[in-house]
PASE-507358 format. One line per 8 residues: number of its first residue (from 1); their letters; for each residue x, y, z of N, C-alpha, C. Coordinates in steps of 0.02 Angstrom, whole numbers. Layout:
NUM) a) X,Y,Z,X,Y,Z,X,Y,Z  ...
***
This chain:
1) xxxxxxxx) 42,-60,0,0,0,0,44,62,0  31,105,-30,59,182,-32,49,210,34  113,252,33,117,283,100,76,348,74  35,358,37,-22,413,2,-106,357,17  -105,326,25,-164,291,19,-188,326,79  -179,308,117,-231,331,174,-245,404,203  -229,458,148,-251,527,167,-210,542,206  -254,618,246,-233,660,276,-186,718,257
9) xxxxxxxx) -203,769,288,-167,832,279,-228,868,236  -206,933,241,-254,981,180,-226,1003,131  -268,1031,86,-255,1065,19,-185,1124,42  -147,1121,-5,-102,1176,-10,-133,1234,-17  -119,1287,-5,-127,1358,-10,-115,1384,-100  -56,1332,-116,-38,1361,-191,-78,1334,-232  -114,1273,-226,-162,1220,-259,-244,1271,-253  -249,1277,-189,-329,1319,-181,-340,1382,-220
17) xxxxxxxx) -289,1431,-226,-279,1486,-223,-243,1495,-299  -210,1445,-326,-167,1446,-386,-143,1515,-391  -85,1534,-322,-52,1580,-310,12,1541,-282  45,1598,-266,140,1592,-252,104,1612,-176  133,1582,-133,155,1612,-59,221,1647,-47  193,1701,-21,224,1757,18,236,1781,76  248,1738,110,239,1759,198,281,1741,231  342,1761,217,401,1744,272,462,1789,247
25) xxxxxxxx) 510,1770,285,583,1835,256,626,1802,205  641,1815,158,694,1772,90,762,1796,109  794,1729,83,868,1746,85,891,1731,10  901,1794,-36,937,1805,-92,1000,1800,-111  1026,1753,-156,1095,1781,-191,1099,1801,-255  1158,1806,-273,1165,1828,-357,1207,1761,-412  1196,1758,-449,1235,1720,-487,1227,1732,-556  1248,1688,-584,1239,1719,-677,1252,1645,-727
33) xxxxxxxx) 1195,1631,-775,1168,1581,-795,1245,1561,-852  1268,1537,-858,1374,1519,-872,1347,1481,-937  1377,1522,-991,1357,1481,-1072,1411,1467,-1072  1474,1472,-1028,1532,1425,-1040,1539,1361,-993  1493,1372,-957,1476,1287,-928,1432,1247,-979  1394,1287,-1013,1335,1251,-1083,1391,1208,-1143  1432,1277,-1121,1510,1258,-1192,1529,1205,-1171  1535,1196,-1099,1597,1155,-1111,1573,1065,-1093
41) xxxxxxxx) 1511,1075,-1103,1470,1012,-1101,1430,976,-1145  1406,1031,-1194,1395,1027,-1246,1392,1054,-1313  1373,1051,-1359,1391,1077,-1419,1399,1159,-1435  1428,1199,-1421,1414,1273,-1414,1388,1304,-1475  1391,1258,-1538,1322,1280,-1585,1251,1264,-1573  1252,1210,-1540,1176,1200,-1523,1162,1279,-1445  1198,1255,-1418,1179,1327,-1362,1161,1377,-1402  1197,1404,-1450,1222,1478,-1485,1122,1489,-1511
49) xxxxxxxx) 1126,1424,-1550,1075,1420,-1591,1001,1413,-1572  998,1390,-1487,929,1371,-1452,940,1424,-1408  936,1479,-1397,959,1537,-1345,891,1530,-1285  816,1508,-1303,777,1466,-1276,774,1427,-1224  820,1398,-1270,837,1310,-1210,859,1307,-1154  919,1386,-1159,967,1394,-1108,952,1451,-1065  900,1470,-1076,893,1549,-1025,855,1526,-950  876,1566,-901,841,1536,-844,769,1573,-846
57) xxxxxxxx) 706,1554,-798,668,1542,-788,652,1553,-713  621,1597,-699,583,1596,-621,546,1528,-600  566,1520,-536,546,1442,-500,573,1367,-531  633,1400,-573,670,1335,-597,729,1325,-534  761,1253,-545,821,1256,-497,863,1257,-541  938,1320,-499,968,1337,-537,1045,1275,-494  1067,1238,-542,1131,1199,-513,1209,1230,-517  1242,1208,-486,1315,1252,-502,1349,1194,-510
65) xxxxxxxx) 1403,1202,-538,1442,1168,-551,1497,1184,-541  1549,1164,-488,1620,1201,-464,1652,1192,-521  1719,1209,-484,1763,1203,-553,1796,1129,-556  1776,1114,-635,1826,1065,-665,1886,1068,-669  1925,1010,-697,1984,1029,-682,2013,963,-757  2058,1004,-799,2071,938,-855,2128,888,-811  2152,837,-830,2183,768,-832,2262,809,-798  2282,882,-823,2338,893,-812,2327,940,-757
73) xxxxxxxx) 2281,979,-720,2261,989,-680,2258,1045,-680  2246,1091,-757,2228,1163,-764,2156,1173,-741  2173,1229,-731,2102,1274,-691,2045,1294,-736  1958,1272,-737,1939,1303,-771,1937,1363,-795  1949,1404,-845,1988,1484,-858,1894,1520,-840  1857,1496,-836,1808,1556,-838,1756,1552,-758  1808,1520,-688,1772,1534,-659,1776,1610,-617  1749,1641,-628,1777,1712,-600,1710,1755,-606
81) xxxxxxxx) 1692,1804,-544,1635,1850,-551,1596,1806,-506  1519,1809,-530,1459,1784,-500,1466,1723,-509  1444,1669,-464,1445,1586,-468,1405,1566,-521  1436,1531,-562,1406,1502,-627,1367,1467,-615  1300,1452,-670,1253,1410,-622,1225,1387,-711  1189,1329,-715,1137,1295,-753,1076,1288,-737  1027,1269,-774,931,1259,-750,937,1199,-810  984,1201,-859,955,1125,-928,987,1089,-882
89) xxxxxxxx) 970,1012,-847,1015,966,-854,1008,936,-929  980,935,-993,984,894,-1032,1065,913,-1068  1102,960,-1060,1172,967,-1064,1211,908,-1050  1196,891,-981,1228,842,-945,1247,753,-979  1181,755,-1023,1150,691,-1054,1171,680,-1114  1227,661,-1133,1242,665,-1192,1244,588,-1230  1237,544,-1181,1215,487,-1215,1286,427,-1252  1332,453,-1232,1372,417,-1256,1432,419,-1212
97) xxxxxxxx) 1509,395,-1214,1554,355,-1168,1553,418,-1111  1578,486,-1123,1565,541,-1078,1509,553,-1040  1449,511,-1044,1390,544,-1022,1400,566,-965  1374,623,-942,1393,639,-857,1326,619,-825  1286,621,-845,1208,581,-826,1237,532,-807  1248,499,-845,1242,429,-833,1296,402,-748  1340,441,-761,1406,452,-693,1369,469,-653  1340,524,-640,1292,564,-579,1233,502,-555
105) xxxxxxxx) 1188,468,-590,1144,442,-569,1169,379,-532  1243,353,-556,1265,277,-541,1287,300,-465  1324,361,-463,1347,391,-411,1299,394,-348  1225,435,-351,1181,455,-325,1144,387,-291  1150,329,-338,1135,262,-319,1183,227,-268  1233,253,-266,1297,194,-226,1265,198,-148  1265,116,-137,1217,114,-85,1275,95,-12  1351,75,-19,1408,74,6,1456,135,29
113) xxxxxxxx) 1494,145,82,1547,205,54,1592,146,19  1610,80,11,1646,57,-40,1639,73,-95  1574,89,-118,1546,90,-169,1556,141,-203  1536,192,-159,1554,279,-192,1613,281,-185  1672,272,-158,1758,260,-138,1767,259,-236  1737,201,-223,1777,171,-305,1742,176,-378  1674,213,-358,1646,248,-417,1672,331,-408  1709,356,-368,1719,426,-372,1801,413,-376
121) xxxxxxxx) 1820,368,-375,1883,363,-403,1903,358,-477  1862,365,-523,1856,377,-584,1801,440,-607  1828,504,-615,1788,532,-620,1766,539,-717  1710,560,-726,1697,581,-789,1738,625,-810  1751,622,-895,1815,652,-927,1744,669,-986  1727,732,-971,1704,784,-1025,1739,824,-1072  1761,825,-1128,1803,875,-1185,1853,880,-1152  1902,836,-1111,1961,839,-1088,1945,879,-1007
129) xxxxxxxx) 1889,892,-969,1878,892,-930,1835,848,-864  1895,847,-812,1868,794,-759,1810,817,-706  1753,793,-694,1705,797,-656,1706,757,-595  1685,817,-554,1695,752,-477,1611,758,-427  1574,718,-408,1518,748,-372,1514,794,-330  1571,804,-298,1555,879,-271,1565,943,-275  1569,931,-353,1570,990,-395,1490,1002,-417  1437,957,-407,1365,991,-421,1346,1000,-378
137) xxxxxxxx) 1299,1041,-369,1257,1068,-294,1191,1111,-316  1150,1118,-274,1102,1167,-280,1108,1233,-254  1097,1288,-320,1124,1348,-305,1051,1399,-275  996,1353,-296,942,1402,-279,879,1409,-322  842,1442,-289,783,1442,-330,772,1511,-373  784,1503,-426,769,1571,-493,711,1619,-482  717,1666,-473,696,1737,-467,672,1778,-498  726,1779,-540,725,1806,-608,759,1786,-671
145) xxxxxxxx) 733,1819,-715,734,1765,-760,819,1794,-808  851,1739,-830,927,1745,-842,924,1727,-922  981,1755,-959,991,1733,-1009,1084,1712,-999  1089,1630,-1047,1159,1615,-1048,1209,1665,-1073  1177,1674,-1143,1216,1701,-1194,1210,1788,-1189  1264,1811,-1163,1249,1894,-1162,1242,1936,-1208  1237,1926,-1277,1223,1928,-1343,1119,1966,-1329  1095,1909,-1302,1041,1911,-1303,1017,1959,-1238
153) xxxxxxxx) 1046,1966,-1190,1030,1986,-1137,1069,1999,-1076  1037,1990,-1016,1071,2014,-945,1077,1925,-920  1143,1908,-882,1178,1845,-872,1140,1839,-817  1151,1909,-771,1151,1892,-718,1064,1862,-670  1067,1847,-625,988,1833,-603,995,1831,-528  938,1812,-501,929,1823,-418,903,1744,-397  934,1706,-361,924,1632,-322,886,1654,-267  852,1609,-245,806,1605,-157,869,1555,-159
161) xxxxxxxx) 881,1546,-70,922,1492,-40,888,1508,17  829,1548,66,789,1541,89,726,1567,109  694,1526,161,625,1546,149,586,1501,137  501,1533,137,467,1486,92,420,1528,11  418,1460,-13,410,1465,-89,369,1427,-126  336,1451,-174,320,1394,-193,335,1375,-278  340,1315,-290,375,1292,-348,327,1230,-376  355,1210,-418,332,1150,-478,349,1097,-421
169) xxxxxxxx) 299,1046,-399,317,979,-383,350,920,-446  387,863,-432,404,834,-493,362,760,-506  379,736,-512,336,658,-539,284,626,-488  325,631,-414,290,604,-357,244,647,-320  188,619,-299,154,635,-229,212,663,-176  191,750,-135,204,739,-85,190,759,-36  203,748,39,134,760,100,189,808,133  144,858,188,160,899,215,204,882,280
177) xxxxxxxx) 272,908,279,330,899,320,375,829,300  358,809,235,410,787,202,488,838,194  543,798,189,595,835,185,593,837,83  603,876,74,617,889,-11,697,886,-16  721,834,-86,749,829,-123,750,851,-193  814,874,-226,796,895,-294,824,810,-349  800,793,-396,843,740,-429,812,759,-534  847,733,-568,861,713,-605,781,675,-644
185) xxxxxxxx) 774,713,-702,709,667,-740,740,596,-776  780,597,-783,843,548,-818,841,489,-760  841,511,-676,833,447,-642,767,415,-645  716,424,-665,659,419,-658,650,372,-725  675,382,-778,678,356,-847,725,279,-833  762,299,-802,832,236,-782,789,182,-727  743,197,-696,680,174,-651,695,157,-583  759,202,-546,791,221,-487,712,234,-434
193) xxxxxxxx) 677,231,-466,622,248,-403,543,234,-413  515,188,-372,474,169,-362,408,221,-402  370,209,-437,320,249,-492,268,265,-457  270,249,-398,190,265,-350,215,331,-295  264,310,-281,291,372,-197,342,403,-211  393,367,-262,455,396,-268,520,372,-217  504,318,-177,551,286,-155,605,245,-193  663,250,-182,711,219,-211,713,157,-199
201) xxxxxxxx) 709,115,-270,706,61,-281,764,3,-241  753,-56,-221,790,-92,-191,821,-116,-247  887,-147,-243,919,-170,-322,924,-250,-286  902,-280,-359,907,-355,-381,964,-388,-341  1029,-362,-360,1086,-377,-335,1122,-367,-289  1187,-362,-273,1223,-319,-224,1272,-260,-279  1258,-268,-341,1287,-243,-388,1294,-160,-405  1307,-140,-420,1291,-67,-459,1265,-89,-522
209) xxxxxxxx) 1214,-28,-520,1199,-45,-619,1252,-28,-689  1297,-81,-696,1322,-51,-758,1316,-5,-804  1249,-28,-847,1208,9,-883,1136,23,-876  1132,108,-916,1064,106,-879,1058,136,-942  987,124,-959,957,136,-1044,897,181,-1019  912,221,-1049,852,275,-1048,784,268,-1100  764,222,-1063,695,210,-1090,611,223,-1111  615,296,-1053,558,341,-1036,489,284,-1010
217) xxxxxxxx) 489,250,-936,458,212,-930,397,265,-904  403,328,-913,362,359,-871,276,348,-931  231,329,-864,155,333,-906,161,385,-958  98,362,-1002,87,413,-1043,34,461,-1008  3,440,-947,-30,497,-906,-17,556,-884  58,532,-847,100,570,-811,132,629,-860  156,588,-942,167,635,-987,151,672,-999  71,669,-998,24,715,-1037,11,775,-985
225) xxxxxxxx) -2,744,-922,8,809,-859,89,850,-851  140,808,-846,195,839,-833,181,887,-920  173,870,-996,163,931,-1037,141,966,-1032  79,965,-990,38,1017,-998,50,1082,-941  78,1040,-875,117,1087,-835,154,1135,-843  216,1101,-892,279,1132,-906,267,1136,-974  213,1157,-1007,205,1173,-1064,243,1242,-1109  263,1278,-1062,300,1350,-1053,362,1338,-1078
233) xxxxxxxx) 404,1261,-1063,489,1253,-1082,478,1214,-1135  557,1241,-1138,555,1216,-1209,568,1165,-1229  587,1120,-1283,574,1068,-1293,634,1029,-1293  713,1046,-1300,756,1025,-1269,762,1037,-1193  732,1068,-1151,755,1073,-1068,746,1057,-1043  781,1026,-993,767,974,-930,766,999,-879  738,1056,-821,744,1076,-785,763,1010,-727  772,1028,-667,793,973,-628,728,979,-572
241) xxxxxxxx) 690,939,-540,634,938,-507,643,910,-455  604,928,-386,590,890,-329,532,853,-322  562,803,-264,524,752,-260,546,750,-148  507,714,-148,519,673,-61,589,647,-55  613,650,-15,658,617,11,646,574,47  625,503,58,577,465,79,652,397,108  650,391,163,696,334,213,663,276,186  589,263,205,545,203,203,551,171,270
249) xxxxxxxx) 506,118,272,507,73,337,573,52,359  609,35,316,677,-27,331,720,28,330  737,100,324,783,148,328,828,139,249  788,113,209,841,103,158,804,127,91  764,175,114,746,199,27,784,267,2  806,283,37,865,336,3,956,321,24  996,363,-28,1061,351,-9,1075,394,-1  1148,420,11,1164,472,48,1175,500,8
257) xxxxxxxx) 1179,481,-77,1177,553,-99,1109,566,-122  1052,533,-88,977,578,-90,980,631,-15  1007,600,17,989,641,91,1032,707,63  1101,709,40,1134,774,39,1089,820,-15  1044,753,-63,1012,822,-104,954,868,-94  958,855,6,884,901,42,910,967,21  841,995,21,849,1095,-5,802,1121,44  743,1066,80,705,1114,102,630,1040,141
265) xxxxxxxx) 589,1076,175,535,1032,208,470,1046,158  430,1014,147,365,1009,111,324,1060,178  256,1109,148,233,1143,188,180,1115,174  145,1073,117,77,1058,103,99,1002,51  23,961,45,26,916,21,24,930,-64  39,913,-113,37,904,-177,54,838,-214  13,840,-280,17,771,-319,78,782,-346  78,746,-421,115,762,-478,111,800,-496
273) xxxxxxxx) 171,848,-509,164,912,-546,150,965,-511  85,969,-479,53,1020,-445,99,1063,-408  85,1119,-388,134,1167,-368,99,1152,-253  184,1169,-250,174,1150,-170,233,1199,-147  203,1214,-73,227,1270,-50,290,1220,7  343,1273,-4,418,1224,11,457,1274,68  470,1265,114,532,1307,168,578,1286,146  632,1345,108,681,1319,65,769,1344,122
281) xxxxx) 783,1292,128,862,1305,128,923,1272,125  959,1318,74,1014,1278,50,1076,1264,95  1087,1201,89,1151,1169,137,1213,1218,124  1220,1213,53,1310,1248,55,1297,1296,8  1373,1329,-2,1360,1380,-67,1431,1341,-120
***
């Protein structure tokens, strides 16, 4: 039985009202949406050419990405100014031997510290650049709205890191004074989590998953609501979405890199999609 089956709690405020909540003190920063993090992950004609794909968005999450570092141990040359930040993960997803998706989700899964020891002992090698997990993080919740490419516009934008807010829920149900996590639509496709609550799946083996094929097991229900939601983005962008951070009975439905990806507590209950009001605060900068 679903830990949703048996009720309780009330309607959200953002659900009744199909308004934003406003009632508490925010904690703002600055950052600026980095078309040389877009560059250096993926094709910088496709960026140049979808200026769309890549602009931030109010109530998206905006991710950062520290600095890389290549094989010989030069410094990325463009971290400097405001903290560089992304809202596409579909950058990330490139589908072939580099994928950094594919690294991040195997990572996010390691259910051992043996496990993460010796999957973070090989980090991803992007365009001659090395990636390590604690180089991604959550930088905040978008404000205002950013463009990558300064061609087109102003870089810079305004993050929440606290407070409360309210935002896009992602695939799962969730109930009030849940802790919120942000993850990956890509884990959800790879089928890392249970399709009813969003609990992380128990694995077959004692194994890691080798390979994981992106299959889009998601309903065509869920599709048709998550389109019609996010009908606004565009059609390459993957914003990155929250969901529960959910232990389960046996303490084993999340790993530790779901617990580090808390941002904030659930204030009200929401389905799929539906917008839910969130006390947001970010662990690090």
């Amino acid at each position: 039985m679903s830990r949703f089956s048996a009720g309780g709690g009330g309607i959200g405020l953002a659900n009744a009202t199909n308004t934003n909540t406003d009632t508490s003190a925010r904690v703002h920063t600055t950052a600026r949406v980095c078309i040389h993090l877009y560059n250096s992950l993926a094709d910088p004609t496709v960026v140049q050419n979808n200026t769309a794909e890549f602009r931030a968005i109010k109530e998206e999450i905006a991710l950062g990405l520290g600095r890389p570092f290549s094989q010989l141990g030069v410094s990325f040359a463009e971290q400097h100014g405001l903290a560089p930040v992304i809202t596409n993960t579909a950058v990330i997803n490139s589908g072939k031997v580099d994928d950094l998706m594919r690294w991040y989700i195997r990572f996010y899964d390691c259910r051992t510290r043996a496990e993460r020891v010796a999957h973070c002992a090989t980090p991803c090698v992007v365009k001659g650049q090395a990636y390590y997990p604690s180089e991604l993080y959550f930088a905040g919740i978008v404000m205002s709205d950013g463009e990558a490419d300064p061609t087109y516009g102003d870089t810079a934008l305004t993050l929440m890191i606290g407070g409360k807010i309210t935002v896009r829920n992602g695939h799962f149900p969730i109930q009030t004074g849940d802790k919120v996590q942000w993850y990956f639509e890509e884990e959800v496709e790879a089928r890392m989590f249970n399709e009813d609550d969003g609990l992380r799946v128990k694995r077959r083996t004692g194994q890691p998953p080798q390979a994981i094929e992106y299959t889009n097991p998601i309903s065509q229900q869920q599709q048709k609501i998550r389109d019609f939601t996010y009908a606004e983005r565009a059609l390459m962008k993957r914003p990155a979405l929250i969901k529960s951070c959910i232990l389960g009975l046996d303490g084993r439905g999340a790993t530790r890199g779901d617990i580090a990806r808390v941002v904030g507590i659930a204030c009200s209950n929401a389905g799929a999609y539906e917008r839910v009001d969130i006390k947001l605060c970010r662990q690090s900068f």
